[in-house]
Backbone bond lengths (Angstrom), bond angles and torsions (degrees), N, CA, C in turn:
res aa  C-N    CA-C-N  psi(-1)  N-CA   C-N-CA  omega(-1)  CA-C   N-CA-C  phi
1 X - - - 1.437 - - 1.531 110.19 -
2 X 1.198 105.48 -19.41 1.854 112.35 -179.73 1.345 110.43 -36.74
3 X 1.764 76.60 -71.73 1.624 101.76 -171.03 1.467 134.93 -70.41
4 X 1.554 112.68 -6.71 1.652 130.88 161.60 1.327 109.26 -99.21
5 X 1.526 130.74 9.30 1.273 114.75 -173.17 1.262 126.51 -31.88
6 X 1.607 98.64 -46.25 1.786 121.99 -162.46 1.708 97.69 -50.92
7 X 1.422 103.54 -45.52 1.517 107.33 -144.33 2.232 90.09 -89.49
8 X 1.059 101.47 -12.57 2.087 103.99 161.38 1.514 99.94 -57.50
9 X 1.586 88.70 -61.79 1.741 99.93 -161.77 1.388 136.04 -69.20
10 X 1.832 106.28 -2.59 1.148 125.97 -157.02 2.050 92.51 -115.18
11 X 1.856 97.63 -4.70 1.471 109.31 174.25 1.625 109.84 -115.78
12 X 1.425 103.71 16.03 1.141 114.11 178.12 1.804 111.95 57.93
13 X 1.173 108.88 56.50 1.188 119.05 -165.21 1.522 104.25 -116.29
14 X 1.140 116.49 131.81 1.485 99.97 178.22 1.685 112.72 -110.99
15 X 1.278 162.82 70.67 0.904 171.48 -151.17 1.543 107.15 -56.44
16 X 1.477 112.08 138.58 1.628 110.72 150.55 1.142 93.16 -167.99
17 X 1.254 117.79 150.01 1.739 148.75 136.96 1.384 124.43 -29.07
18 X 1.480 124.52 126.86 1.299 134.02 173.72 1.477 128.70 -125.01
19 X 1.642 125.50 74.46 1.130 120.06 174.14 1.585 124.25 -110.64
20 X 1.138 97.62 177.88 1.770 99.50 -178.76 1.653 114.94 -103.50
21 X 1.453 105.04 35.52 1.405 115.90 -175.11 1.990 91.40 -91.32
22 X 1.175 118.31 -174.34 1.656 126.04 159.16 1.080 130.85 -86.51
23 X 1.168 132.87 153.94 1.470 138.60 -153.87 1.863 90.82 -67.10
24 X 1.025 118.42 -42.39 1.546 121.76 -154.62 1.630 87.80 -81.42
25 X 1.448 149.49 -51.33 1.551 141.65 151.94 1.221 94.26 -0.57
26 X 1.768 100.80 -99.38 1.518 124.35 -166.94 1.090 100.68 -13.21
27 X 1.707 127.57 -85.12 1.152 127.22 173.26 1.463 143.28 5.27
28 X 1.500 107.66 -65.45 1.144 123.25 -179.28 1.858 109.76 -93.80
29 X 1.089 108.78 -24.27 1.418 110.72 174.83 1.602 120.32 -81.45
30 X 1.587 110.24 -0.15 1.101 123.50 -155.65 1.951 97.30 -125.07
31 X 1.270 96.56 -23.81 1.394 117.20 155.50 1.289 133.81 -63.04
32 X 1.363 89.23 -65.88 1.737 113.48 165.13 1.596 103.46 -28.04
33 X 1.434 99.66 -79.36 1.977 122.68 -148.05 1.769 97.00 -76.68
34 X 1.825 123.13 -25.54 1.233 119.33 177.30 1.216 97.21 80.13
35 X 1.552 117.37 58.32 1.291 103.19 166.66 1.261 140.25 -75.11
36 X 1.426 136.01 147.59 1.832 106.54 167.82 1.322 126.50 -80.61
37 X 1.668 114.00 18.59 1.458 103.90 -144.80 1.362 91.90 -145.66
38 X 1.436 127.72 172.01 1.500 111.77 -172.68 1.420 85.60 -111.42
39 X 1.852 106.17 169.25 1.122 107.14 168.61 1.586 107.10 -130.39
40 X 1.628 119.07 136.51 1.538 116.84 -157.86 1.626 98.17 -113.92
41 X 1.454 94.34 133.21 1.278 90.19 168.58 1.727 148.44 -103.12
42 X 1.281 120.59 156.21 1.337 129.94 -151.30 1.348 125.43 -102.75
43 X 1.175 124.92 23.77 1.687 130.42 -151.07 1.376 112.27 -52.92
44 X 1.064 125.30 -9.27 1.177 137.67 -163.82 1.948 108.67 -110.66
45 X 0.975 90.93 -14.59 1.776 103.98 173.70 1.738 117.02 68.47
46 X 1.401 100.19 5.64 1.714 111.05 -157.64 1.973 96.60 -74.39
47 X 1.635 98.73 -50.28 2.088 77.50 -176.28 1.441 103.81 -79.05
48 X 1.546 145.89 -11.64 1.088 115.83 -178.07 1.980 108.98 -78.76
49 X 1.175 98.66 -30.57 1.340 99.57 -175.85 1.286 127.03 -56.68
50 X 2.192 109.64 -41.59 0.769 141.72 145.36 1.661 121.08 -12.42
51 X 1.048 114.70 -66.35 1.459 138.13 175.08 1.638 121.69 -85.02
52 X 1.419 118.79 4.07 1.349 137.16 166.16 1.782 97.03 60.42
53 X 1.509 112.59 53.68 1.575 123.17 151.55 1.383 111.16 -102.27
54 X 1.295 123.54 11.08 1.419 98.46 177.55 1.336 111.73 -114.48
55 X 1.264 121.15 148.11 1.344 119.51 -178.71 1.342 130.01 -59.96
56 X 1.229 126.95 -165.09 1.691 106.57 -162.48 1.927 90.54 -105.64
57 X 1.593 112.62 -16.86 1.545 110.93 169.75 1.693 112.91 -52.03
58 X 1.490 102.28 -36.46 1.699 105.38 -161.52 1.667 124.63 86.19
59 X 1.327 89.35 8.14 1.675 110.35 -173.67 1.496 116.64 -117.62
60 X 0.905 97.17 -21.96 1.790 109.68 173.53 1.293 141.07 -158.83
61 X 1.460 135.78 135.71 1.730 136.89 -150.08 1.762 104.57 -97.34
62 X 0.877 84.21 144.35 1.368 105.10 179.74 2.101 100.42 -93.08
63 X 0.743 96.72 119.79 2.023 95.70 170.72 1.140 105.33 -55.82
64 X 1.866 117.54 114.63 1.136 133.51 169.45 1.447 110.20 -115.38
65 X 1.290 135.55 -174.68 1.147 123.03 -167.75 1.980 75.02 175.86
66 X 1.429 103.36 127.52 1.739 131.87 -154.89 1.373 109.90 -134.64
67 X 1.000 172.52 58.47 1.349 150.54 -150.07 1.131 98.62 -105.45
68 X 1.039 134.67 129.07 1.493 163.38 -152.76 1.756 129.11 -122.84
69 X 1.334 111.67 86.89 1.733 119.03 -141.07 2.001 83.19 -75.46
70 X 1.398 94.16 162.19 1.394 114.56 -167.16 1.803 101.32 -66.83
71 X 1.222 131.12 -11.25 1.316 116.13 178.06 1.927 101.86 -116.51
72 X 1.298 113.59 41.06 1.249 144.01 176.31 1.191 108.64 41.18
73 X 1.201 135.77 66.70 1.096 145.91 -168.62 2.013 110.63 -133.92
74 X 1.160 127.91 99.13 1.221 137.00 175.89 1.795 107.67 -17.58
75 X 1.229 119.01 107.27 1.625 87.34 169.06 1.294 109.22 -128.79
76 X 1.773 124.73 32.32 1.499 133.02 165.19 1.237 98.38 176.60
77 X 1.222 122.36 138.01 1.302 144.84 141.16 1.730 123.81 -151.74
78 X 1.375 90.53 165.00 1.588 99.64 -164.39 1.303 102.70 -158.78
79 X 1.255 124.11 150.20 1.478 134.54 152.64 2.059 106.50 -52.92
80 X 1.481 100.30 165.45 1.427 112.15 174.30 1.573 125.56 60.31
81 X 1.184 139.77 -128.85 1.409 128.90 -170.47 1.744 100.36 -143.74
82 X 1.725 126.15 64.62 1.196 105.16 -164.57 1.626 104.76 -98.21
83 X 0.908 104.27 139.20 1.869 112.62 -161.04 1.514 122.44 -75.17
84 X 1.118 148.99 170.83 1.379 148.94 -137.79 1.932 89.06 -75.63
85 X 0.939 124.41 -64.09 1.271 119.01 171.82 1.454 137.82 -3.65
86 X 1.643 101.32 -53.65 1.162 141.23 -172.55 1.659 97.09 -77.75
87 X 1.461 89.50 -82.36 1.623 116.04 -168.30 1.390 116.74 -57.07
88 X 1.722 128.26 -32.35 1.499 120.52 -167.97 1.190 108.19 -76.69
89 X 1.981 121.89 -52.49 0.926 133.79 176.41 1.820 122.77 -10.61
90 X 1.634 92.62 -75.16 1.385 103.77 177.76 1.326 128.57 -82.29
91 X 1.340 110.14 18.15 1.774 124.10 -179.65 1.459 110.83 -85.39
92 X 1.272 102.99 -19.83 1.661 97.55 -173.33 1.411 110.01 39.77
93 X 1.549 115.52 -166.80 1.488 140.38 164.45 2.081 114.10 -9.27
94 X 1.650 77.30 47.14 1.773 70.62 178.75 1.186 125.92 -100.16
C-alpha cells in the first residue's frame, strides 16, 4: 500500500494500519518502512478480530486489507496484500 498510496488517495481512500503492537512500535516501524499512513493501535485485539485478521491462535494477524466505504459499509476485503487493482475496483463509494 506504500507504494500505491497515490492511486488510494487519488480514490479518495484514506489508508491506515491496524495492529496490536504499541503506539511507540508503530512509531518506529512506521519510521523504519516510511510510511504514508498511520498505524493505530489494538491491544485489545477487538478491530482486528472484528474484521476477521486475526488468526484462529488469537496471537497473531494474518495481512488483511478492508476498505471501508464512507457510509460504513465493507466494500472489499481479502486476506494477503491484493493491490489497488484488485482492491479499488470493488470499493465503490469509498
Amino acid at each position: 500500500m506504500r507504494d500505491e498510496i497515490e492511486q488510494y488517495r487519488a480514490a479518495n481512500v484514506r489508508p491506515f494500519g491496524v495492529n496490536f503492537a504499541g503506539v511507540e512500535s508503530h512509531r518506529k516501524y512506521a519510521a523504519k518502512l516510511k510510511l504514508p499512513f498511520p498505524l493505530l493501535s489494538d491491544p485489545e485485539r477487538e478491530v482486528v478480530a472484528a474484521y476477521g485478521a486475526l488468526k484462529p491462535d488469537g496471537k497473531k494477524i494474518q495481512r488483511t486489507v478492508v476498505l471501508v466505504r464512507s457510509d460504513g459499509t465493507v466494500g472489499f476485503a481479502a486476506r494477503g496484500m491484493p493491490g489497488p487493482e484488485e482492491s479499488l475496483p470493488g470499493a465503490g463509494n469509498t
